[in-house]
C-alpha positions in Angstrom: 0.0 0.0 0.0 1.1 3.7 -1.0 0.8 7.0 0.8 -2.6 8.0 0.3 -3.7 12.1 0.7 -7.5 13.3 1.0 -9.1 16.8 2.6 -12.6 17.9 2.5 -13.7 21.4 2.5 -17.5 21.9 3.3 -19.6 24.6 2.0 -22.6 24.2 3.3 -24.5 21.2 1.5 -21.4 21.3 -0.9 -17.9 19.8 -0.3 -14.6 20.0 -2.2 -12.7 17.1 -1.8 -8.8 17.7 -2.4 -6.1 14.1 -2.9 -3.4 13.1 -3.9 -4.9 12.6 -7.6 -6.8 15.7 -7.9 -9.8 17.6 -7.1 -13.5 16.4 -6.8 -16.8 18.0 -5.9 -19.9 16.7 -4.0 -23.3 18.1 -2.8 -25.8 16.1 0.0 -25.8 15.6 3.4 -26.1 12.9 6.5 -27.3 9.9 4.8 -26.9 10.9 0.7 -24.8 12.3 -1.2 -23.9 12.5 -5.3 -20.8 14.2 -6.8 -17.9 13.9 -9.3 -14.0 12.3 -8.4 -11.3 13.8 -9.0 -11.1 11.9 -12.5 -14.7 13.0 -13.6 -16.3 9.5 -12.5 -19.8 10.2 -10.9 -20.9 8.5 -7.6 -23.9 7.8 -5.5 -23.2 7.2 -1.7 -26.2 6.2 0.3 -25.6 5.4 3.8 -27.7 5.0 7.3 -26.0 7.6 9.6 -24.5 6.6 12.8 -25.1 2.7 11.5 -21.4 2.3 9.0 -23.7 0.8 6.7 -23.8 2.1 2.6 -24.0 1.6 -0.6 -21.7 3.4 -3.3 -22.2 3.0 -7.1 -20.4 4.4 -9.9 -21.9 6.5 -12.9 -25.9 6.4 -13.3 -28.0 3.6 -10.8 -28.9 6.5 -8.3 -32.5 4.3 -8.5 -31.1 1.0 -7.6 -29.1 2.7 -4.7 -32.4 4.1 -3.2 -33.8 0.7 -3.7 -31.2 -1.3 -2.0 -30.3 1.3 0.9 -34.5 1.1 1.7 -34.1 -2.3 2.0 -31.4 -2.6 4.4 -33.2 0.3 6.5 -35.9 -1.8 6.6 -34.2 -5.2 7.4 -32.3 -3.0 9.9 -35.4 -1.6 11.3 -36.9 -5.5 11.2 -33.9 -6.9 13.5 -34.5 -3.8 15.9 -37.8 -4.3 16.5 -37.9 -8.0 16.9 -34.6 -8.0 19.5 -36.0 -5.3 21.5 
């Protein structure tokens, strides 16, 4: 494994991410958020705060993501609800 560099400015709902490779730019918050890498690839992240679990995909499938990150929330909120 190399050195690896990465800073992220936020601006509001907007954040500038500065690496070792370059310059990208994203825009969401807590839970979502869509942007462009710093070699002009576009992303979806999905995640359930505070949880550590996500989904990330690569160019268009922003519907898939929704799909699959609503159905971990509700297989999370499944397991929660029957252990408690």
């Amino acid at each position: 494994m190399g050195f690896h560099y990465r800073k992220s400015i936020g601006i509001g709902p907007f954040r500038v991410n500065l690496g070792k490779g370059g310059v990208g730019v994203s825009v969401g918050g807590r839970g979502f958020r869509t942007g462009v890498n710093s070699k002009g690839r576009r992303y979806t992240n999905l995640s359930i705060p505070g949880t550590g679990f996500g989904y990330r995909t690569s160019g268009k499938g922003c519907a898939s993501s929704v799909l699959v990150m609503t159905g971990i929330g509700l297989f999370t909120r499944y397991l929660l609800e029957t252990c408690l």
